[in-house]
N, CA, C and O atoms as a GROMACS GRO file, in nm:
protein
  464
    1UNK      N    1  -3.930  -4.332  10.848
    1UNK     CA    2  -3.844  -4.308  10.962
    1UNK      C    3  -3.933  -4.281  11.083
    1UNK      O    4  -4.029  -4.203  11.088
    2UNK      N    5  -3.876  -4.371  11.197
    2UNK     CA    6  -3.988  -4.315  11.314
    2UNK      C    7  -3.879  -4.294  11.453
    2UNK      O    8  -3.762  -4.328  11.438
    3UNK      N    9  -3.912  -4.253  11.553
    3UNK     CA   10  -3.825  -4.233  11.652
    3UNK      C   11  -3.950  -4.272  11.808
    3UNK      O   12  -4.058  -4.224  11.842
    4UNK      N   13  -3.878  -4.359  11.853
    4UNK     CA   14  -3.920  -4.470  11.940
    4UNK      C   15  -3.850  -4.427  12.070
    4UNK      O   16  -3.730  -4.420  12.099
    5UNK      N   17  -3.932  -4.408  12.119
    5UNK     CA   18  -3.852  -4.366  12.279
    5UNK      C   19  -3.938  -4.429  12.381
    5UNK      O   20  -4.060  -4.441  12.369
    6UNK      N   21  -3.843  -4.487  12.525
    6UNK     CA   22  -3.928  -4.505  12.634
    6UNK      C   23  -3.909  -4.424  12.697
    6UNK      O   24  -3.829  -4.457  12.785
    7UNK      N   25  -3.954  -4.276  12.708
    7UNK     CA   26  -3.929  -4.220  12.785
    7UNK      C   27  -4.057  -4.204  12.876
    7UNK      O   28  -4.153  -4.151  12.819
    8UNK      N   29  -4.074  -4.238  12.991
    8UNK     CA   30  -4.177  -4.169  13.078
    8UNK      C   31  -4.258  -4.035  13.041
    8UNK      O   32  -4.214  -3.959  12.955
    9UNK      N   33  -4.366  -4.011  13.102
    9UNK     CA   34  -4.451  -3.948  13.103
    9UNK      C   35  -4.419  -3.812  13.199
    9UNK      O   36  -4.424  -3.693  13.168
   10UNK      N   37  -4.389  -3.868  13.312
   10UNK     CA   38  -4.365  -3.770  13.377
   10UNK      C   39  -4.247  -3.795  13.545
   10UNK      O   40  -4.280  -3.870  13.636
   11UNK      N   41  -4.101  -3.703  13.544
   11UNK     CA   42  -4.030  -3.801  13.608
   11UNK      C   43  -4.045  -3.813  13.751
   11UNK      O   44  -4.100  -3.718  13.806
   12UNK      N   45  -4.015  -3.888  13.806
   12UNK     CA   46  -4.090  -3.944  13.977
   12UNK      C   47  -4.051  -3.806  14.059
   12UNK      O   48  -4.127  -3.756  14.141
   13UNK      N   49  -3.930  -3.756  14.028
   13UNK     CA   50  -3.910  -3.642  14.115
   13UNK      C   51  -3.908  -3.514  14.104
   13UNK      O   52  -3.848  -3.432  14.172
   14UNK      N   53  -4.005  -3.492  13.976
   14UNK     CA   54  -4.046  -3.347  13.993
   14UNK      C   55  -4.168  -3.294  14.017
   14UNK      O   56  -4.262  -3.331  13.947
   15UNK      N   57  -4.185  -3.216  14.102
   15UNK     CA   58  -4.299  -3.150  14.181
   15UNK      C   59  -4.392  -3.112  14.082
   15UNK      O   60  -4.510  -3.144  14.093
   16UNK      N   61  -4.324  -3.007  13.934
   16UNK     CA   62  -4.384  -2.961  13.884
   16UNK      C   63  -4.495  -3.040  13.768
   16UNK      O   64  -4.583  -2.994  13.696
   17UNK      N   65  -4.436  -3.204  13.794
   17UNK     CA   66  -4.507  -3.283  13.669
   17UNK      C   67  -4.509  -3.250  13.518
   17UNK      O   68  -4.589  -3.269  13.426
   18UNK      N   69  -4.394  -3.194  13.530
   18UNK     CA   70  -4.357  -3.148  13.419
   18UNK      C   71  -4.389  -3.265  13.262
   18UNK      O   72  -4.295  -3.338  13.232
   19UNK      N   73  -4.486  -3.271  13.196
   19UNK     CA   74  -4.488  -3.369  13.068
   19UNK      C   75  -4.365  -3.401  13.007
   19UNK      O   76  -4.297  -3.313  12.954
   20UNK      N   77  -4.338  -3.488  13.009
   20UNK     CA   78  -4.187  -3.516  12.918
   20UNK      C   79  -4.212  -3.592  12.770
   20UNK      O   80  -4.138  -3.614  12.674
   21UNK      N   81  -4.303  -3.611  12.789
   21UNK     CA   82  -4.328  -3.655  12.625
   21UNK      C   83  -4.372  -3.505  12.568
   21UNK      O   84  -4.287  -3.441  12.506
   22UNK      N   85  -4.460  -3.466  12.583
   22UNK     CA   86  -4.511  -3.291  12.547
   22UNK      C   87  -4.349  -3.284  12.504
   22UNK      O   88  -4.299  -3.315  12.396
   23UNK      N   89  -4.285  -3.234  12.625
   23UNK     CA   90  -4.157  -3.139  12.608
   23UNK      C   91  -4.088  -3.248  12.516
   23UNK      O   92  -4.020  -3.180  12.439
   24UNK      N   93  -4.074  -3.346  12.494
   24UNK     CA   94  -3.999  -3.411  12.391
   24UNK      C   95  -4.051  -3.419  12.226
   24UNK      O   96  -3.980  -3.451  12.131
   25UNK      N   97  -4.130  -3.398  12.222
   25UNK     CA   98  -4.222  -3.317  12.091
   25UNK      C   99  -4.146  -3.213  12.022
   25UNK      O  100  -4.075  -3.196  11.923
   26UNK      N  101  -4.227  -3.109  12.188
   26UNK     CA  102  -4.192  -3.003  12.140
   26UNK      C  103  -4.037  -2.954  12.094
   26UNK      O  104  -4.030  -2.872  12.002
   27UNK      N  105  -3.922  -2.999  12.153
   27UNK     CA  106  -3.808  -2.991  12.120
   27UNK      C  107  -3.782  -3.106  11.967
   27UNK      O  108  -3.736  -3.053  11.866
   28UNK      N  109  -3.806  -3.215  11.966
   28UNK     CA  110  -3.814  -3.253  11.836
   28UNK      C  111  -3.934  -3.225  11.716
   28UNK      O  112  -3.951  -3.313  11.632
   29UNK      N  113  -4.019  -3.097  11.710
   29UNK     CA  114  -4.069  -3.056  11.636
   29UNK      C  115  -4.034  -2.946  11.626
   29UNK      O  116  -4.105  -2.891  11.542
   30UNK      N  117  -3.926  -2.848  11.685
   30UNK     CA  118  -3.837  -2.734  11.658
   30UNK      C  119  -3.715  -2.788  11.596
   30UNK      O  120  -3.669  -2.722  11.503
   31UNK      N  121  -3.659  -2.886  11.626
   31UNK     CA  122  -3.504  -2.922  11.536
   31UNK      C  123  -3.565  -2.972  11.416
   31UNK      O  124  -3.490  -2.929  11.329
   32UNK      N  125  -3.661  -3.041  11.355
   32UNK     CA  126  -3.685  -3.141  11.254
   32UNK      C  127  -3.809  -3.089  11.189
   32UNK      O  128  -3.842  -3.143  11.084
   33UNK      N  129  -3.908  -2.958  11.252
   33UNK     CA  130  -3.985  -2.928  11.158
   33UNK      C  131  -4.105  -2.960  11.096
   33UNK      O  132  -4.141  -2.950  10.979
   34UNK      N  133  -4.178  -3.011  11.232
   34UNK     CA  134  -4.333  -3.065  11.193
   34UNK      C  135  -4.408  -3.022  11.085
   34UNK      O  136  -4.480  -3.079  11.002
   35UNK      N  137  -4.358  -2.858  11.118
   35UNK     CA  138  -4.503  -2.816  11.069
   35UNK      C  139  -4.478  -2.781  10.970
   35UNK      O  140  -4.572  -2.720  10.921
   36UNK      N  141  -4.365  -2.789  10.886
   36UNK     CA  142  -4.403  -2.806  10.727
   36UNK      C  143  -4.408  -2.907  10.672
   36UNK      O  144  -4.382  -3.007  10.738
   37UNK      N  145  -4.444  -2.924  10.522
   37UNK     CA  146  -4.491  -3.067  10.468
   37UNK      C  147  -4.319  -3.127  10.425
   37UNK      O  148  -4.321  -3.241  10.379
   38UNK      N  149  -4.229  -3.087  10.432
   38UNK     CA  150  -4.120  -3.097  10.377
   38UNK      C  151  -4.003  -3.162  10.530
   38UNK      O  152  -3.888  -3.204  10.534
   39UNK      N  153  -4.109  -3.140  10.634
   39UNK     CA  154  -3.995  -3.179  10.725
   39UNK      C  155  -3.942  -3.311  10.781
   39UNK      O  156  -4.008  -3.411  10.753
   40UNK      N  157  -3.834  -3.327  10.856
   40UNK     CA  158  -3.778  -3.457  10.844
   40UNK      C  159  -3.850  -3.559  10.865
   40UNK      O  160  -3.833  -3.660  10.796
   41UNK      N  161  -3.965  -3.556  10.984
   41UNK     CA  162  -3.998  -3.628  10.989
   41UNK      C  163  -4.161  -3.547  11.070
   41UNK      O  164  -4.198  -3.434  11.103
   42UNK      N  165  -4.231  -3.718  11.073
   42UNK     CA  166  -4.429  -3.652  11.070
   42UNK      C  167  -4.443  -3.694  11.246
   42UNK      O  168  -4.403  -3.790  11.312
   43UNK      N  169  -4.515  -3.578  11.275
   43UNK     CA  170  -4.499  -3.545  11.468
   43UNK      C  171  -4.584  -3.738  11.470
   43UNK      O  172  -4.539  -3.812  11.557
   44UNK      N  173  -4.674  -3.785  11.394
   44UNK     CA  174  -4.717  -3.952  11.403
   44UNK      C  175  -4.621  -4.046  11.422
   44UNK      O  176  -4.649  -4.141  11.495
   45UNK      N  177  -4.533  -4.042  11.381
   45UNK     CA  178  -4.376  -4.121  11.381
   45UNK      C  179  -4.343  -4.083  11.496
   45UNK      O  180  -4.259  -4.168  11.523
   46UNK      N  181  -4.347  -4.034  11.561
   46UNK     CA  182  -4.288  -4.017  11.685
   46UNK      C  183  -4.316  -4.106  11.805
   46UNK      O  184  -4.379  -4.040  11.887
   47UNK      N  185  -4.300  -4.203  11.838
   47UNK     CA  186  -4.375  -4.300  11.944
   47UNK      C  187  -4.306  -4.304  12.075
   47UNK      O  188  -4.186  -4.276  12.075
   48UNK      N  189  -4.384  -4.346  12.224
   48UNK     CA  190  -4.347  -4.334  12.333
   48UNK      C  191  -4.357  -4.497  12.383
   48UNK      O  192  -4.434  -4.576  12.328
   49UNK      N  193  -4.301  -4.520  12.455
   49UNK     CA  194  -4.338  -4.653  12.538
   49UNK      C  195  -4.284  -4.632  12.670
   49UNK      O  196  -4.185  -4.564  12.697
   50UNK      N  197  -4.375  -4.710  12.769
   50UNK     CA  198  -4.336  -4.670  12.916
   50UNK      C  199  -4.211  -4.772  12.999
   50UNK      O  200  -4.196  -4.773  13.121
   51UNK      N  201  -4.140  -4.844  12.912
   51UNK     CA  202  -4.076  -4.945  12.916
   51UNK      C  203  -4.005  -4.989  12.798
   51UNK      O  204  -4.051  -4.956  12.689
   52UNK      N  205  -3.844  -5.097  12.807
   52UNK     CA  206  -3.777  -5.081  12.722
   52UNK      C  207  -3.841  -5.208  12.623
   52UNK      O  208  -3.799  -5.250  12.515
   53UNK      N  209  -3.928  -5.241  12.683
   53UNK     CA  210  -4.060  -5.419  12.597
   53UNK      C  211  -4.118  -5.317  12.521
   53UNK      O  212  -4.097  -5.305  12.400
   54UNK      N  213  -4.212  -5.220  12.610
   54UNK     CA  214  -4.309  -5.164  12.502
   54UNK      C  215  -4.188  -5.091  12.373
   54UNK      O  216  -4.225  -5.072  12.257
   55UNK      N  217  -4.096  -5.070  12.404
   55UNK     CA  218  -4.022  -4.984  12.261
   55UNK      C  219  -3.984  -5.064  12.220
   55UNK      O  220  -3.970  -5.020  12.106
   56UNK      N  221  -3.920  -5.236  12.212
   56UNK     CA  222  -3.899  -5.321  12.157
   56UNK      C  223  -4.058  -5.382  12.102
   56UNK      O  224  -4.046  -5.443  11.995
   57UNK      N  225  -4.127  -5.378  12.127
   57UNK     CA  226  -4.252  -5.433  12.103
   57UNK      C  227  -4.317  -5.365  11.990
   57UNK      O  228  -4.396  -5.422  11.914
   58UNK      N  229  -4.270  -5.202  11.976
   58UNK     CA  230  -4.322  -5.103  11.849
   58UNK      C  231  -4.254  -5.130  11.790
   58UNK      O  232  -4.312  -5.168  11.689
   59UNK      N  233  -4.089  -5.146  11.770
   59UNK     CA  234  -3.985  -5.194  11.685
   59UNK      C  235  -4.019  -5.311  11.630
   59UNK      O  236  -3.948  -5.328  11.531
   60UNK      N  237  -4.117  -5.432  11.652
   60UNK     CA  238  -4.156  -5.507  11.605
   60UNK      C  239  -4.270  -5.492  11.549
   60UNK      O  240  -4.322  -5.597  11.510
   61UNK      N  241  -4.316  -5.418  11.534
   61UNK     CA  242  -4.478  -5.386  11.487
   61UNK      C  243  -4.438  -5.279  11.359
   61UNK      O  244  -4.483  -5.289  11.245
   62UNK      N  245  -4.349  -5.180  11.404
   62UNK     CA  246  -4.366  -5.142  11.289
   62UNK      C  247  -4.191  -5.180  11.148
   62UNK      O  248  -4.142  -5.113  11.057
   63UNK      N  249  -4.155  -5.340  11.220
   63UNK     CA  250  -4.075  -5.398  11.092
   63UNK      C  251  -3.973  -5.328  11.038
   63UNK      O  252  -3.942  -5.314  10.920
   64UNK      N  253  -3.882  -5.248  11.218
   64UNK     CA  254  -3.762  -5.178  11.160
   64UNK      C  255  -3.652  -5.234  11.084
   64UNK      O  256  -3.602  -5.337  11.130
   65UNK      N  257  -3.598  -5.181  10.964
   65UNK     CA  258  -3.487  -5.211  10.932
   65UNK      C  259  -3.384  -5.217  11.011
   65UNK      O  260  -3.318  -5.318  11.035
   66UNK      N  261  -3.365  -5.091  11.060
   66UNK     CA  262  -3.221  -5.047  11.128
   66UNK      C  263  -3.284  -4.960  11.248
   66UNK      O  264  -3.375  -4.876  11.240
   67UNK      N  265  -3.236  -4.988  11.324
   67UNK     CA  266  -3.254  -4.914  11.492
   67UNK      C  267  -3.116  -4.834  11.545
   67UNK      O  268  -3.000  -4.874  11.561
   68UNK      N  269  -3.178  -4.708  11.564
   68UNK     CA  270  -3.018  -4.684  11.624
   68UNK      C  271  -3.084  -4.640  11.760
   68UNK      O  272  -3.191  -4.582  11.778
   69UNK      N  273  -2.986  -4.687  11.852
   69UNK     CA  274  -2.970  -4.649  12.005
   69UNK      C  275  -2.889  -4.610  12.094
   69UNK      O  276  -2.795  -4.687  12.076
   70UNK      N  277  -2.862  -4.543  12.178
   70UNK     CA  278  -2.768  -4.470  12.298
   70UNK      C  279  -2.746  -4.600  12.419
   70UNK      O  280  -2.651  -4.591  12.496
   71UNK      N  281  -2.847  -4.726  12.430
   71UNK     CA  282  -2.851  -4.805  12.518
   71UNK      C  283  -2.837  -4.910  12.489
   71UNK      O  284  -2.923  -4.982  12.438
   72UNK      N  285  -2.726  -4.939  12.516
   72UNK     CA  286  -2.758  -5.139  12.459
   72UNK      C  287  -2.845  -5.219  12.525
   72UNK      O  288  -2.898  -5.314  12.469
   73UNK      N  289  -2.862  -5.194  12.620
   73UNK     CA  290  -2.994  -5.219  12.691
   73UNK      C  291  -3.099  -5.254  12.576
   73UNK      O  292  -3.133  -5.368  12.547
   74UNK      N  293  -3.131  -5.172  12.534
   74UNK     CA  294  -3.218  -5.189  12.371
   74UNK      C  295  -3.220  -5.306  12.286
   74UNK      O  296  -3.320  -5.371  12.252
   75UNK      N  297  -3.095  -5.327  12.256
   75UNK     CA  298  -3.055  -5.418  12.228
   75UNK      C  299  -3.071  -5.570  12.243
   75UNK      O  300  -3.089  -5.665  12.168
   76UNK      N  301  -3.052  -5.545  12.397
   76UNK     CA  302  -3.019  -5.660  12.447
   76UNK      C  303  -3.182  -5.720  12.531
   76UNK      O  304  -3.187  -5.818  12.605
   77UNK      N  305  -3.259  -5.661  12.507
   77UNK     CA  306  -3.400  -5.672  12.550
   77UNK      C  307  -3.452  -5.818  12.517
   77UNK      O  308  -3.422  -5.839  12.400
   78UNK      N  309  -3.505  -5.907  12.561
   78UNK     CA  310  -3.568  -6.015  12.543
   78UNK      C  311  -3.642  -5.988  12.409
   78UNK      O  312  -3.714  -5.888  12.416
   79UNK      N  313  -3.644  -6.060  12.273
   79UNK     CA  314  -3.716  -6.034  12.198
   79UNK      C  315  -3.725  -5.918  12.084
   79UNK      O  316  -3.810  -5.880  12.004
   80UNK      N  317  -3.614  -5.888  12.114
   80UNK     CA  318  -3.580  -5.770  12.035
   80UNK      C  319  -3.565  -5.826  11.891
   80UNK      O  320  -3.520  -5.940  11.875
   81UNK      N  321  -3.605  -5.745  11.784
   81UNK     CA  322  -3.592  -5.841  11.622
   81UNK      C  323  -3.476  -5.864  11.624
   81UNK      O  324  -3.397  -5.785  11.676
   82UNK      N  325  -3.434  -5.994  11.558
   82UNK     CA  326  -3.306  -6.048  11.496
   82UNK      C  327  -3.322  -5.969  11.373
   82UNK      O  328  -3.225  -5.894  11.361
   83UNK      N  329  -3.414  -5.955  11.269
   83UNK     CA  330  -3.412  -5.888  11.131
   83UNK      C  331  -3.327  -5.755  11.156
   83UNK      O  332  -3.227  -5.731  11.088
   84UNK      N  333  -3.376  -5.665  11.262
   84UNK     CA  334  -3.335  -5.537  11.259
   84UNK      C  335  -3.223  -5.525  11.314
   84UNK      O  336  -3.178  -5.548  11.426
   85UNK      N  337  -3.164  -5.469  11.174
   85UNK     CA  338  -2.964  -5.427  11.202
   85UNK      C  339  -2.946  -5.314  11.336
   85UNK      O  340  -3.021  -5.217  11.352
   86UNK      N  341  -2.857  -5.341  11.403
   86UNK     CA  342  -2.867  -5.238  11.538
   86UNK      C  343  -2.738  -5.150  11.556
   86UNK      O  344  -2.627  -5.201  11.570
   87UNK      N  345  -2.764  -4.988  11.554
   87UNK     CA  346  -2.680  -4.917  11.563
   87UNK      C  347  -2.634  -4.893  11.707
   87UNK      O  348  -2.720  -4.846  11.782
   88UNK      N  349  -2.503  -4.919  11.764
   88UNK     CA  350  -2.530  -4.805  11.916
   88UNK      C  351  -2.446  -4.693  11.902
   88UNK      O  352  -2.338  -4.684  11.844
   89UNK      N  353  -2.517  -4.603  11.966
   89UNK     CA  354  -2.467  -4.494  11.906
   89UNK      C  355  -2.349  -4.388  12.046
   89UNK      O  356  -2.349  -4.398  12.169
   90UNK      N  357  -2.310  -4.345  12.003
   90UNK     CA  358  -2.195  -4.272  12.126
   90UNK      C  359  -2.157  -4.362  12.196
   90UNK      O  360  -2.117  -4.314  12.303
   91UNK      N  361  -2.147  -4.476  12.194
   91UNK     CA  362  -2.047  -4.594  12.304
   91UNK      C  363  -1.934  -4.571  12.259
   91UNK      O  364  -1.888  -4.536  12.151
   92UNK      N  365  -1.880  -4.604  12.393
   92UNK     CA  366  -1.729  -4.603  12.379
   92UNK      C  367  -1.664  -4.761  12.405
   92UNK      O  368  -1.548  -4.789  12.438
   93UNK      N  369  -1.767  -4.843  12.382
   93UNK     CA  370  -1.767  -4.983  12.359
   93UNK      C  371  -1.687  -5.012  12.262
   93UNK      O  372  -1.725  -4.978  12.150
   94UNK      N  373  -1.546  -5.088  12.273
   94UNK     CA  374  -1.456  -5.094  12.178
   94UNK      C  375  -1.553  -5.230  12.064
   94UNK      O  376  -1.596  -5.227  11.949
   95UNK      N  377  -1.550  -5.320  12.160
   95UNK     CA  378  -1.642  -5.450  12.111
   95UNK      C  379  -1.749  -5.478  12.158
   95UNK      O  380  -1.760  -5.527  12.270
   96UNK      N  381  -1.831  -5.456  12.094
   96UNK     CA  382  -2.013  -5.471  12.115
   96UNK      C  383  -2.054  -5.597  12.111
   96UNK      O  384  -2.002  -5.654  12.015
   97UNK      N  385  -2.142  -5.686  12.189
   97UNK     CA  386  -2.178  -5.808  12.157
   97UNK      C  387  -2.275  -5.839  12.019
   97UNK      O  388  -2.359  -5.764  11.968
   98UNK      N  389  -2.239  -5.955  11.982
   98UNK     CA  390  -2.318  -6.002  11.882
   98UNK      C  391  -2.318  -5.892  11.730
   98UNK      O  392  -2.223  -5.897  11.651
   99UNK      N  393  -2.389  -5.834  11.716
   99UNK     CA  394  -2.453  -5.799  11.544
   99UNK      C  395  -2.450  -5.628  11.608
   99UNK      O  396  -2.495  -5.548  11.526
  100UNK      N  397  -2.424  -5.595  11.682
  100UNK     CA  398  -2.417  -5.454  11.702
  100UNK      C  399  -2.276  -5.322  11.682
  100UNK      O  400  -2.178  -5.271  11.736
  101UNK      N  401  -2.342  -5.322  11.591
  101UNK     CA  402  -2.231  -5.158  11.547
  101UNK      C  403  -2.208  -5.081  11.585
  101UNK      O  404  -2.319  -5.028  11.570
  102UNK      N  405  -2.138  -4.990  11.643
  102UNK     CA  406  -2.112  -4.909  11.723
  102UNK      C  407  -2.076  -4.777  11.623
  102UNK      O  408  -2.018  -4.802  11.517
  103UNK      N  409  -2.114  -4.623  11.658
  103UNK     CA  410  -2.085  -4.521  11.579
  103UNK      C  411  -2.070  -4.416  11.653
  103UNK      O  412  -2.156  -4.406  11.740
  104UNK      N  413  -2.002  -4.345  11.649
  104UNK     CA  414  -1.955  -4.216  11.774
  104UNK      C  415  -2.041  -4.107  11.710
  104UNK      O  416  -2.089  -4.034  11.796
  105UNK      N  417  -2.085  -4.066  11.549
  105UNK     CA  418  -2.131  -3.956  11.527
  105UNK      C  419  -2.237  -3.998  11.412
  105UNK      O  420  -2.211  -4.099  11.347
  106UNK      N  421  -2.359  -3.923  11.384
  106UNK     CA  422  -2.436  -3.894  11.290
  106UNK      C  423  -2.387  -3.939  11.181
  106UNK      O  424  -2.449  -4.030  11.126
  107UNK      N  425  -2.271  -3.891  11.124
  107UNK     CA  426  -2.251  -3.888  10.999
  107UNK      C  427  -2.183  -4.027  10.921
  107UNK      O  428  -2.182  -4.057  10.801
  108UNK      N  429  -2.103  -4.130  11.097
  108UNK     CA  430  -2.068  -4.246  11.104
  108UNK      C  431  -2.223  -4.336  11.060
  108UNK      O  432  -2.253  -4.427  10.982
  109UNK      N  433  -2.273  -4.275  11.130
  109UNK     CA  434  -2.441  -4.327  11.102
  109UNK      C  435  -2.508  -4.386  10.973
  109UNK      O  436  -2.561  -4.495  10.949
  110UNK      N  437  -2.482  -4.244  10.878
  110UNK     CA  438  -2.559  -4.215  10.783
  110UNK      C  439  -2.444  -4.287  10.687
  110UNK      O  440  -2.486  -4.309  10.573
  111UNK      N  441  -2.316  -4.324  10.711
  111UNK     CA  442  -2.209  -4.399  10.621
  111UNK      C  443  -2.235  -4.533  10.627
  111UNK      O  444  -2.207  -4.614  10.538
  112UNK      N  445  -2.298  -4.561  10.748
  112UNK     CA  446  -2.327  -4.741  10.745
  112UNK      C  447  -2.408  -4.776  10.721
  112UNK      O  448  -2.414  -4.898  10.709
  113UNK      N  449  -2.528  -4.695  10.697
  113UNK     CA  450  -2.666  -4.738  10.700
  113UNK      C  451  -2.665  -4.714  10.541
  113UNK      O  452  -2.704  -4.810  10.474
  114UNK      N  453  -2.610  -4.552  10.442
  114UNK     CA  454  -2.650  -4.554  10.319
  114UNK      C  455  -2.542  -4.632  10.236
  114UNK      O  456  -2.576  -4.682  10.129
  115UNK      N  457  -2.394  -4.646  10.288
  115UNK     CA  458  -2.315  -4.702  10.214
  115UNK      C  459  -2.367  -4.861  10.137
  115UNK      O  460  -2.299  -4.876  10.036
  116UNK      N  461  -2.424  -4.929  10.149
  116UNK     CA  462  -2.465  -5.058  10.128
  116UNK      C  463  -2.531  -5.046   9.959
  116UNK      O  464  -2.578  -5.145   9.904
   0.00000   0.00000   0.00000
């Protein structure tokens, strides 16, 4: 399991330059539990890209099964894998284009992805 984000480094309009990858760590290594050997997931899995290519571009490198996303944007990226099944997640998209699933909650999530 890895979690793929483009999120910037740091956002254009704050003074303080506040790290946003740091702070996105650090908040997903308090919910999920880096630092034991038992936790959900390893702070290495965690990847950044500065653009929605470079996070489609790791999604191809590292041969996702299933992608889930908040953006269809993601999705809909030039080049994005055909292999990898695509979740979107909290849309209120009645009909999604093409091969994309739509799921309002976690647990909708974890029903489509383990039910199979």
């Amino acid at each position: 399991m890895f979690i793929i984000s483009h999120k910037t480094r740091y956002a254009n309009y704050d003074k303080t330059q506040t790290d946003l990858r740091e702070a996105a760590l650090n908040w997903i290594g308090e919910k999920l539990d880096f630092s034991k050997s038992g936790g959900l997931i390893a702070m290495n899995a965690v990847r950044f890209g500065s653009t929605r290519q470079e996070k489609v571009n790791e999604i191809i490198h590292l041969k996702c099964d299933w992608f889930i996303d908040d953006l269809l944007e993601t999705f809909l990226e030039p080049g994005f894998p055909l292999e990898t099944r695509k979740i979107l997640f909290g849309s209120d998209l009645e009909t999604p284009p093409g091969d994309i699933k739509v799921c309002a909650t976690w647990d909708e999530i974890g029903r489509s992805i383990f039910s199979k």
